[in-house]
Every structure is written in structure tokens, then in C-alpha cells.
C-alpha positions, 0 to 999 in steps of 0.5 A: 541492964545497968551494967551492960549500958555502962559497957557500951557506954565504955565501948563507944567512948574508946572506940571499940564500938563504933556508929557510922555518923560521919561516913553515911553522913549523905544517907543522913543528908537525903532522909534530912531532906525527905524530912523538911519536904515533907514537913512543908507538904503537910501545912500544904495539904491541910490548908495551913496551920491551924492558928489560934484566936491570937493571930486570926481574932475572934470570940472566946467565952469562959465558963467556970466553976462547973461539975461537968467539964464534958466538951460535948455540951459546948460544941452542941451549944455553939451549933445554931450559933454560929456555923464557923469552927468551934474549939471546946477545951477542958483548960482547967479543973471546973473550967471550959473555954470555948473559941469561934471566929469574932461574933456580933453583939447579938451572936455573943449574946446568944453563945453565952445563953446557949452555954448558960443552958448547957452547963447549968451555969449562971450568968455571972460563971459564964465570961466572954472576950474579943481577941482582934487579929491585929494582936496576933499580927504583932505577936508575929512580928516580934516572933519572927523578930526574935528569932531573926536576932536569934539565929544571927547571935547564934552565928556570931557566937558559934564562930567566934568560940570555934573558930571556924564558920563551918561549925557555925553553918552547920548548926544553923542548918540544923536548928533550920531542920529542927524548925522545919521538922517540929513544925511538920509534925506539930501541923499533922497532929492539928494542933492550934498554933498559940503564943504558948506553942511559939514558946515552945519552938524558941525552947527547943533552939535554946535546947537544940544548941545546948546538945550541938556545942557539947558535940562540937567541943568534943569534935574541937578537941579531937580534931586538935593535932590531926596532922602530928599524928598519921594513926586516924583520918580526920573523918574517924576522929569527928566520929569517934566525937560522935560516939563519945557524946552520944551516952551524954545527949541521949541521956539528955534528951531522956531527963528532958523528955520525961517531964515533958511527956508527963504534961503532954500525956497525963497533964493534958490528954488523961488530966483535960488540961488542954492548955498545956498541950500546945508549948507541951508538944512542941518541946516533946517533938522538939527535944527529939528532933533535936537530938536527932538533928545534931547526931545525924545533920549538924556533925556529918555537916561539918564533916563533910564540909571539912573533910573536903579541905584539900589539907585533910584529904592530903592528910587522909590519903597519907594515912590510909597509905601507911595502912597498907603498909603497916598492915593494919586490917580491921578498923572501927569508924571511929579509926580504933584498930582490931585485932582478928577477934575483934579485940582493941589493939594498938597502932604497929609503929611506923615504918622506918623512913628510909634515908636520904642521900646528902646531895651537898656532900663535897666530891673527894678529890683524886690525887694523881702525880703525872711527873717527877724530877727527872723524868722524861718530857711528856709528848705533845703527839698524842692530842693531849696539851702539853703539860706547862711543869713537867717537874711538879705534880697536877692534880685533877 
């Protein structure tokens, strides 16, 4: 198995196999767009996110050292209560902790009895806090601050490093589907959007960068010399780039998703730690989008907004003529030629360019001697103009 993954890992990065990224890139482009729609119809359908205490405010008690961490003793405590939403969660071993919209003195006090009940628990395991909404007013604030001042050095650094706003327009649109795509499906799943989540979302832009620049370097240094040679259009040589970092992002996002994964699925869900299932989805969701986002939006982007540039649509046009004329028949999308087996050959040489004539090249003068000593007087009666020495040579 090893084996075979190494031979296609060999395959892509010659070129041998090859993956159509930049030349479906609209195909990609539409299910993009499918994508961000619905990820913004989802928030839509459910009424919004579903936001923690620490931008809505309200009331939060603590129940701690207990032997029973069951949510459904909780829930049926808080329903005489309160008639607003209650969240039980399992955030620790021996520890509930229990939300619901703000509650006065006299509500408060009749939770934390409920729950005392409920649990077994004393007066001293059971605590109580009130979380105003003005705190998660400004957690937003900063949040949406941050990631203002974000996008913005991202920008900067991307064409300064690059040398080229394409690149850096098409990464920006990237991490914008990242954004859109990972909200969607963190809204879907009913998850409570806490500070940690938000944690999470600045995570996976740091990560989804870090796979971006490794493409785009590669794409920098394919791209290099596209007009010395005429063996490779320029969308081939994008591709080819594609290919050759795919093993590497893949891989990647594995090593990465692995640890996460383990905290989504063992940590939270099979363990009960229910508070490291917000930051927990949204780096597992995240990474994969990520990954995704850069193989099939940022790459064809750029792609396609350089392969418009009227100097490589001259320069594709040249190579795909000397094609013809080569003869060359089956070529991968990453501009590697086949022979009839579908084995890796060689570029034929170029055809020979065919001399030019020298237009500066001096005409050969023509000597002619119309007259010597002792002929006769030539004869004005013909038309001709009379010769003004007849003894000497003219030449013309």
C-alpha cells in the first residue's frame, strides 16, 4: 500500500498522472458557489447561529464533584424554572454545567436548589454566574476587528512575497470560502458559537495560508521561464504545481486532522467533554475545507485570471500550434507528453525555423561597354538620348 502511494506520489509530481485542477477550474468555481449559497441559507433557515451565553448573556451554574454527569437530571430541573432554552453540558469529569437566558434573584435561587436536588449535591458543589451580553459585544468587536487587520496583512504580505495581486486576490477569496463554508456547517450541526469556536475559525485561516503559499511557491517557480520555452502552456505548468504539492497537502491535512479528530470524537462525544467540542469542530471542519479550498478555488483563480493576460494567451497559442506541427498526440493536464502506451516521452525537437531573406543585401552591379575606340557614333534616331562619350564605357 505504501508502495503504490509513493508510485503515485512519483506519478503526480512527474506529471505522468495528472488531475484536471486548473483546466475545470469553472466546474470548481460553481460548486464554490453552491457552497457559499448555501452555507449562508442554513444560518438563514434556522433562525441564526446558535450563540453562547458570552454574546446573548445570561445565567450559568456549575455543579462539581458529582458521580452522576447524566444531562438528564439537569434538564428536568430547569423545566418549572425557567420556560427559555436550557443547555446541559458534561464539561468535565464530575462536572455539569448548566446555561439558560439571565434569571432573577428568585429564579436563581430556585435552579440552584432544583439542581441541588437533582444531583445529590450540596450547597457549596453547586455555583452560579451571570454573564451580561455587553462582554460578548465586545468579544465581537475585537473578533471581527482581528480578523479585519488580518485579511489586510495577509493582502500585503502575499503580494509583496509574490509579486503579483492575482495571487494575493485569489487567496483572499479562498480563505473567504473557507470562512463562509466552515460557518455553514458549524450552524448545521447546532453548535453553540462560543469565544473558543471563534478560536477556531482564526485557526484554520492561519492553516489554510500555510497550504496556500506552499502551492503558490510551487506555481512561482514553475511559471518561471514560461516564455523561454514553447513545450508547456501556461495553465499546464499551474497544474503540474497543483499536482506536485497535492501528496504534501494531503498528507498535511491528515497529520493535522488526526489530533483533532481525536478530541471531536473520543474527547468530546465518547469522553463528555462537551467544552472542547466548539474550537474542536471548527478546526476539524476548517482544515478540510482548507484543503479543499486551495486545490479547487485559490489555484484555478489564479489561474484563470493569469491565463487571461493577453502575454500568455499569445504564448499558449504559439505552443499549441508547434503541437501541430510536431505531431505531438496525447498530453496529460500537466503538459507531460505520451507516447501511444501512455508511457512518459520526450518533447520532438523543434521544427527548424525557416530562413530569412536579407532584404539589405547590396544589388550586383551589371557591367555592360556600349562603345570602344573607334567605333561608330551611336544613333540619336531610335528615341534613345544621345550618348555624351561615345569613346568611354557606361555602366548601369
Amino acid at each position: 500500500m505504501a508502495a503504490r502511494f509513493a508510485t503515485v506520489g512519483n506519478q503526480l509530481y512527474t506529471g505522468e498522472r495528472s488531475h484536471p485542477f486548473i483546466q475545470r477550474s469553472r466546474l470548481w468555481f460553481l460548486i464554490a458557489a453552491l457552497l457559499v449559497l448555501a452555507s449562508a441559507t442554513v444560518p438563514l433557515a434556522r433562525g441564526g447561529f446558535n450563540l453562547g451565553i458570552e454574546f446573548t448573556g445570561g445565567s450559568e451554574f456549575t455543579i462539581s464533584d458529582i458521580s452522576n454527569t447524566d444531562v438528564a437530571p439537569g434538564e428536568e430541573a430547569m423545566e418549572p424554572v425557567t420556560d427559555e432554552e436550557v443547555v446541559v453540558t458534561n464539561i468535565a469529569p464530575g462536572t455539569i454545567q448548566v446555561r439558560t437566558a439571565q434569571l432573577d434573584d428568585e429564579q436563581t435561587l430556585e435552579a440552584a436548589d432544583a439542581l441541588q436536588e437533582a444531583y445529590s449535591a450540596s450547597s457549596d458543589q453547586v455555583t452560579s454566574n451571570y454573564i451580561g451580553p455587553s462582554w460578548g459585544e465586545h468579544v465581537s468587536e475585537q473578533m471581527l476587528l482581528g480578523l479585519a487587520i488580518f485579511l489586510i496583512m495577509v493582502t500585503l504580505y502575499m503580494a509583496l512575497y509574490f509579486r503579483t495581486w492575482k495571487m494575493s486576490v485569489a487567496a483572499i477569496v479562498g480563505l473567504g470560502f473557507v470562512v463562509a463554508t466552515t460557518a455553514g456547517i458549524y450552524s448545521a450541526t447546532g453548535f453553540e458559537v462560543t469565544p473558543s469556536a471563534i478560536i477556531g475559525f482564526l485557526t484554520i485561516l492561519s492553516y489554510a495560508l500555510y497550504d496556500t503559499m506552499v502551492v503558490f511557491d510551487k506555481v512561482r517557480e514553475n511559471v518561471r521561464g514560461l516564455f523561454e520555452q514553447k513545450d508547456q502552456t501556461f495553465g499546464e505548468r499551474v497544474n503540474l504545481a497543483v499536482n506536485q504539492t497535492l501528496v504534501r497537502s494531503l498528507n498535511t491535512s491528515v497529520v493535522g486532522i488526526l489530533p483533532v479528530g481525536s478530541i471531536l470524537f473520543i474527547g468530546a462525544w465518547l469522553l463528555g467533554a462537551g467544552t472542547l467540542r466548539d474550537i474542536a469542530l471548527a478546526l476539524f471542519v476548517g482544515i478540510i475545507v482548507g484543503t479543499v479550498a486551495t486545490l479547487f478555488v485559490q489555484a484555478p483563480l489564479y489561474g484563470w485570471m493569469r491565463g487571461r493576460d493577453a502575454d500568455v494567451v499569445a504564448h499558449t497559442r504559439e505552443v499549441l500550434a508547434l503541437r501541430e506541427e510536431r505531431e505531438i498526440g496525447r498530453v496529460t493536464s500537466s503538459g507531460t507528453p505520451l507516447d501511444a502506451d501512455g508511457r512518459v516521452t520526450s518533447f520532438p525537437p523543434l521544427p527548424e525555423p525557416e530562413p530569412e531573406e536579407d532584404d539589405d543585401e547590396e544589388p550586383e552591379l551589371e557591367i555592360v561597354i556600349t562603345g570602344t575606340e573607334g567605333s561608330e557614333e551611336p544613333r540619336e534616331d531610335d528615341g534613345g538620348p544621345a550618348a555624351d562619350d561615345a569613346d568611354g564605357p557606361s555602366v548601369r
